[in-house]
C-alpha positions as CSV (number, residue, x, y, z in Angstrom):
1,X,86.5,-65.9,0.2
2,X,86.7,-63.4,3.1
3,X,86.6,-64.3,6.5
4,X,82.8,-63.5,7.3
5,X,81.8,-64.8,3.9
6,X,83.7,-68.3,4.8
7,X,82.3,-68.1,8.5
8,X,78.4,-68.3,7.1
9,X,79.4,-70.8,4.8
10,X,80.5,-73.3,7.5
11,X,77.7,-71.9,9.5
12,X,75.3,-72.3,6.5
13,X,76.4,-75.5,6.0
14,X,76.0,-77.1,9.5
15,X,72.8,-75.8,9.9
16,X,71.4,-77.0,6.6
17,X,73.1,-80.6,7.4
18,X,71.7,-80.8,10.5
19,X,68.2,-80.1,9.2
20,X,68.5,-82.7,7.0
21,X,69.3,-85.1,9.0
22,X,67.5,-84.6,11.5
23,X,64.3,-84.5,9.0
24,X,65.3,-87.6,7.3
25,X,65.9,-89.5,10.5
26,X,62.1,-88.3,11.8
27,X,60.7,-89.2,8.2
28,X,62.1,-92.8,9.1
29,X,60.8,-92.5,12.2
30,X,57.1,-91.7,11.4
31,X,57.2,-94.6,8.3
32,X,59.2,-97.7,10.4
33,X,57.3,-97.0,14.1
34,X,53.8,-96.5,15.1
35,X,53.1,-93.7,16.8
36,X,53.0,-94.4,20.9
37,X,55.0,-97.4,20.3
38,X,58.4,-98.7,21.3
39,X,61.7,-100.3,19.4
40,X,64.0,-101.3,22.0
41,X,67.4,-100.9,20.7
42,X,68.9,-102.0,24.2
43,X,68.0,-101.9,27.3
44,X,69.1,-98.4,28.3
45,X,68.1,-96.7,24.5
46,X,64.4,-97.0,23.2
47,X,62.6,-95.1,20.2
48,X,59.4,-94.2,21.6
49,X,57.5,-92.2,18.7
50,X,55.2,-90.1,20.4
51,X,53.7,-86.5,19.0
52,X,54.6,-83.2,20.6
53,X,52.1,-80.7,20.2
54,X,53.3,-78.3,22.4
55,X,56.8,-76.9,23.7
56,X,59.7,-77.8,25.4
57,X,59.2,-80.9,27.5
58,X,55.1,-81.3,26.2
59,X,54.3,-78.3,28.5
60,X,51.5,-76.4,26.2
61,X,49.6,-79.0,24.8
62,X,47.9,-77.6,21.7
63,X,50.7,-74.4,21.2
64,X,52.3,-76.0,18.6
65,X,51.8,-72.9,16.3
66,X,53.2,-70.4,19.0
67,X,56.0,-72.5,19.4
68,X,56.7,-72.1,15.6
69,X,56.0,-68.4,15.4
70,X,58.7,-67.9,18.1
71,X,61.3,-70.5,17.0
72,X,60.8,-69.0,13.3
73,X,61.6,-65.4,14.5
74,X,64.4,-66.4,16.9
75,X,66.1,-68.1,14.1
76,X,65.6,-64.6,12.0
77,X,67.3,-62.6,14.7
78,X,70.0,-65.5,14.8
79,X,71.0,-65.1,11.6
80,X,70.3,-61.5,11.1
81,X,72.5,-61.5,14.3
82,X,75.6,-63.4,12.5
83,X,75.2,-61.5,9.2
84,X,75.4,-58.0,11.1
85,X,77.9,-58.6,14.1
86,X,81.4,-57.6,13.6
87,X,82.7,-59.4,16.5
88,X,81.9,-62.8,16.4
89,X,84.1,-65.6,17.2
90,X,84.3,-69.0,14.2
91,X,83.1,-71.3,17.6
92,X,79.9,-69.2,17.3
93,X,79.2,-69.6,14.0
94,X,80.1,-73.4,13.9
95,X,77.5,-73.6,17.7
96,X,74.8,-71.5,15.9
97,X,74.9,-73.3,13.2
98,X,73.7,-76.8,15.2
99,X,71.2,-74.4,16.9
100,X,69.5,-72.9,14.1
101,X,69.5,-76.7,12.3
102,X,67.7,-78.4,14.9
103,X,65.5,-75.1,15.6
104,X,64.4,-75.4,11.9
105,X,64.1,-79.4,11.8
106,X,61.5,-78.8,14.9
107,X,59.8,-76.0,13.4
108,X,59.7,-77.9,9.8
109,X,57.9,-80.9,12.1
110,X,55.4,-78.3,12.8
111,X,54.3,-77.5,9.6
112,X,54.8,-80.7,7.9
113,X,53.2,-83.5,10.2
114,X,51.6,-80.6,12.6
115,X,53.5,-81.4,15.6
116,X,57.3,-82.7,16.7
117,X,58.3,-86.2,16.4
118,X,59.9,-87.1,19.2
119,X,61.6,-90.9,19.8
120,X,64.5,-90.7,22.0
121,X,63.8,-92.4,24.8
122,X,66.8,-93.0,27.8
123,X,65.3,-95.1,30.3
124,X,66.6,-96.0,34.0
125,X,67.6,-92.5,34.4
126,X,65.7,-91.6,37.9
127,X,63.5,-88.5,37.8
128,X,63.7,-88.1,34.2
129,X,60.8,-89.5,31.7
130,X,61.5,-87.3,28.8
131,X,61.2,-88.5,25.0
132,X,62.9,-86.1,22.7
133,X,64.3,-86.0,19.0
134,X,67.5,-85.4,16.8
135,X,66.8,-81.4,16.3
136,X,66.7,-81.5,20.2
137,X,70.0,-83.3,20.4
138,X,71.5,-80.9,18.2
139,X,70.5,-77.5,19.5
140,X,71.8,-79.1,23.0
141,X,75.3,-79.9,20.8
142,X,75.4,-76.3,19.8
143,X,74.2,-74.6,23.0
144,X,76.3,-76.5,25.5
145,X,80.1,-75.7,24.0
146,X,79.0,-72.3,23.5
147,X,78.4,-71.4,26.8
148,X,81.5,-73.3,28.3
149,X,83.6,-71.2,24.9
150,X,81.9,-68.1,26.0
151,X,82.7,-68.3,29.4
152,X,86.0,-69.4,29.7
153,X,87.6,-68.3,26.8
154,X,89.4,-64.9,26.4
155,X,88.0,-61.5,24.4
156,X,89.7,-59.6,21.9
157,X,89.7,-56.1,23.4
């Protein structure tokens, strides 16, 4: 297998186990806890399963179908992006692939159950009252190494 063909494998694969797991572990979510309720796993983690209807961090209540419209063509130009480029390193193939996983697990929430589930819930952290999900988790694992790789490593020129 060549070198591009191997690199959307291990990209392809990433992204579709991330959206599995990340659906599986929302499908447990929406059967085991009511929604606005709480399972305290200790005292620092909680799963809170609320319903986000809107974007990133709630904001735009009721936008839920935007947000899809947008996430769906980003993760076209994405992949359109990895399939075309010539110069792209394996770390952005492995990064994208947690990206466009947890990018599709949140736009699959949307069409399936009509809005995120979210449950994450980190308490005692001041300032911060967010309740997020898997997918989120994931496009943070992909985004975050990416940037550091992309900054500090060197080109090929």
């Amino acid at each position: 297998m060549n070198s591009k063909a191997n690199r959307m494998a291990i990209f392809s694969t990433i992204a579709i186990s991330v959206l599995l797991a990340s659906q599986a572990i929302g499908y447990w979510i929406n059967n085991n806890i009511t929604q606005n309720t709480t399972l305290e796993i200790n005292s620092l983690i909680h799963f809170t399963h609320i319903r986000n209807f809107g974007g990133v961090f709630g904001m735009f209540q009721g936008s839920g179908g935007v947000f899809a419209l947008i996430g769906l063509s980003l993760l076209v130009a994405v992949i359109a992006y990895l399939a075309m480029s010539k110069t792209i390193e394996r770390y952005e193939y492995i990064c994208f692939g947690f990206i466009v996983g947890g990018g599709a697990s949140n736009i699959l929430d949307r069409l399936i159950y009509g809005s995120v589930i979210d449950f994450i819930d980190i308490q005692h952290i001041p300032y911060w009252n967010y309740i997020f999900n898997t997918a989120d988790m994931m496009v943070h694992v992909g985004i975050w190494p990416m940037l550091f790789l992309s900054f500090f490593s060197q080109t090929k020129n």
